[in-house]
N, C-alpha and C positions, 0 to 999 in steps of 0.2 A: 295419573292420567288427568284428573281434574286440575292438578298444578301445570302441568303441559297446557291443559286448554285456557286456563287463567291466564297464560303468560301468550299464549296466540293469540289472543282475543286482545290484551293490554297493546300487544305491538301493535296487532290494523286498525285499531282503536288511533292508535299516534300517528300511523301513518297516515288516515285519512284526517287527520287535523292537521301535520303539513302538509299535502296536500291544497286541503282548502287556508291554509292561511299563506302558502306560496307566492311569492312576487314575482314578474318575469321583469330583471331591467334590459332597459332598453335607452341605446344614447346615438349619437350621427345621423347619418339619413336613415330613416323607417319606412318599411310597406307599410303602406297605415290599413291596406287591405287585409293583411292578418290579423289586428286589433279589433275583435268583434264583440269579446268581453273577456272577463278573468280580472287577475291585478295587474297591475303594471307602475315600474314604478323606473322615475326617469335619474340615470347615473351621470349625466352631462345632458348637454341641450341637444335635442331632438328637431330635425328637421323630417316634413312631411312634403310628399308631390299630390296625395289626394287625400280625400278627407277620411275621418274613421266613420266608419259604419256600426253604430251598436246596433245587438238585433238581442240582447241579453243584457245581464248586470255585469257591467264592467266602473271600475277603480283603477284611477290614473294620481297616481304619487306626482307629482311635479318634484317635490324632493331640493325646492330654490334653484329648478333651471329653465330652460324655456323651451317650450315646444311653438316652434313656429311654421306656418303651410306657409311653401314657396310653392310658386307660379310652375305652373308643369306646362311648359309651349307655349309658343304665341297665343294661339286661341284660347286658351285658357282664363276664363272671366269668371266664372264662380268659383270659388276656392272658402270652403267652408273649412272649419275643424272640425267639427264634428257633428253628425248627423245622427237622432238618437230618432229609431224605428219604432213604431208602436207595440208599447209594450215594454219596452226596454229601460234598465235604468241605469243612469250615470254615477256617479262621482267624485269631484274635483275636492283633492287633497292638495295640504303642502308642510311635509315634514318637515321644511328645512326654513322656514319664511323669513330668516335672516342672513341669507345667503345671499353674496354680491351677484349682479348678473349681467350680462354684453348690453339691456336695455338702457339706455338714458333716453328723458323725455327731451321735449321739443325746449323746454326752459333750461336746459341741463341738469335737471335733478336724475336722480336712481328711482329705481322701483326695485327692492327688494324681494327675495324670494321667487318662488315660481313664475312663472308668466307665458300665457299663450296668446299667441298675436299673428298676425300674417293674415286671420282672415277676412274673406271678403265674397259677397253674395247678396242675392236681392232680399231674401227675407232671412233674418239671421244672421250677420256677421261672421259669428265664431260658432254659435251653436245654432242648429234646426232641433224643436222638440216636437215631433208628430204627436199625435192622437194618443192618450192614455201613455204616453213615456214622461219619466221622472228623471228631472236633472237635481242633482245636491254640489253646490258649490260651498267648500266646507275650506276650502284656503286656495289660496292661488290669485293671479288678478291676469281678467282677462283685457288686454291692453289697445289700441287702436285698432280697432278689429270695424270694417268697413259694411255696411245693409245699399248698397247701391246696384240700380240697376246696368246693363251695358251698355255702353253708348250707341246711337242708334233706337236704341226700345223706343217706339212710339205711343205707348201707354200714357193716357190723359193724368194731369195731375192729382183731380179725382179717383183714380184709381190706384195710381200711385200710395195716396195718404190711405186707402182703405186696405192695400192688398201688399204691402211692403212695408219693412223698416225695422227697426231690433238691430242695430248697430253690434250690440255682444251679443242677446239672446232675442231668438224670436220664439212664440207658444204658438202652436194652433192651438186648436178646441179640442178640449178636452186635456192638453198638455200642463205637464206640471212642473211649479221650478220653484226649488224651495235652498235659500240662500243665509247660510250661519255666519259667515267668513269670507275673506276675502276680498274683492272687489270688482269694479269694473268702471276703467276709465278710461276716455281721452276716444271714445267710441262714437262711431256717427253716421247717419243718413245718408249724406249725398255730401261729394266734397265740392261741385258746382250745382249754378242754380241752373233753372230751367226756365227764368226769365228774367231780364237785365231791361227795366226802362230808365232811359234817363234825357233830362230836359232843364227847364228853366220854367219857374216858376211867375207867376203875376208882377213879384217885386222883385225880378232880375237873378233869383237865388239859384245855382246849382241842385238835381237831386237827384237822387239815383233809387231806382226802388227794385227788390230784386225778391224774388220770391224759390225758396230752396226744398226740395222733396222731401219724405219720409216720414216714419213716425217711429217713436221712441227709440233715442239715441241710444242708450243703454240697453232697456228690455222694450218688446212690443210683447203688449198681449191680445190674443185675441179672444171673441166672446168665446164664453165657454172654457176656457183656460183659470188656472188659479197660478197666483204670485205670492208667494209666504219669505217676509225678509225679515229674521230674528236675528241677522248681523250683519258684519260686512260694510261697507264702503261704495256710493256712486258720486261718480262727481268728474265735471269738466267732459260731458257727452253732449254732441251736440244734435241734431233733428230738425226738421221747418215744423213741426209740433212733440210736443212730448220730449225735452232732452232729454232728459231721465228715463221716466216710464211713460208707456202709453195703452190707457186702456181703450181697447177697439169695441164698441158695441154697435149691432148693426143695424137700429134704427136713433140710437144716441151718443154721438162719440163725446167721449173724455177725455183728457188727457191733464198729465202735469210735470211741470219740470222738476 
């Protein structure tokens, strides 16, 4: 009897360790409304029509392929990837990061390995991290991922530089994003300006002065947020403050590229 129960207990012993170590893959178009946590780990490139919603601790494999948000209808002008709900935590893997992939940049080089791009939204490009949620970007690189508002928005530029931008990642307060690996490049603010002068100078000279939205190309953060980069790669983001990073404080703004 007690060998009987030794060997029941050894088996739901294992069963709940596959269980919890279980992968779901996943490759072509995806409801990204299913995606709310668990693993997930990507077997070819992934296209998305809406963003994922984490509301728990969910892990996304890239696994060296691309998850990209395509445009869902005309109207469609935010297009995040992924939205992580208070509370909830993320993280970005990539088992494979020498794996060839459809991306080339704008100079023709590769970006090897996983990669997530397509997105695009006023605060946050690729990722939104609310209140009290943890993003881990641990491999992967998230790629021209766009923080612009929709055209039309009437919001002064004043407001603009305080209440948007985060080309890949945007924090609020209390948000956390802590970065070992990976990257984030070729991400940015505003891809026009919001004012063009141009004239002639005292000694006949040409100029043109042009002033461009947003704040931090890469990450925005805002007060109250924490930014931890123990690795990883940023570079070639661009912003009208802050390429890179930008920290938001609300009686003393910072920033740096």
């Amino acid at each position: 009897m007690k060998r009987f129960l030794s060997i029941y207990l050894l088996s739901m012993i294992c069963s709940m360790c596959f269980t919890l170590r279980a992968q779901t893959s996943i490759s072509g178009e995806v409801d990204a409304s299913t995606i709310n946590s668990g693993k997930y780990k990507l077997t070819g490139d992934v296209t998305i029509k809406k963003e994922i919603y984490a509301s728990g601790e969910l892990e996304i494999d890239l696994n060296g392929h691309v998850l990209e948000r395509v445009k869902n209808g005309d109207t469609d002008v935010k297009r995040f990837l992924i939205t992580l709900h208070d509370g909830a935590k993320v993280t970005i893997i990539d088992s494979n990061p020498s794996n060839s992939n459809k991306i080339t940049t704008e100079s023709g080089g590769a970006i090897t390995g996983g990669v997530m791009t397509g997105g695009k939204g006023d605060r946050g490009g690729a990722i939104y991290v609310s209140p009290n949620a943890k993003l881990y970007l641990n491999g992967g690189t998230i790629y021209k991922c766009i923080a612009r508002r929709p055209s039309g928005d009437n919001h002064d530029p004043i407001h603009v530089y305080t209440d948007g931008g985060g080309g890949g990642v945007y924090l609020t307060r209390a948000g956390y994003f802590e970065m070992n690996g990976g990257a984030i490049i070729g991400c940015e603010t505003s891809l026009k300006t919001i004012e063009s002068v141009e004239g002639v100078n005292s000694s006949g000279e040409k100029y043109k002065y042009e002033t461009i939205t947003g704040c931090g190309g890469a990450v925005f953060i805002f007060a109250g947020a924490k930014f931890v980069m123990n690795g990883g790669t940023i570079k070639n983001n661009h912003a009208g403050r802050g390429g890179g990073v930008y920290v938001h404080e609300p009686t003393n703004d910072a920033n740096s590229d």
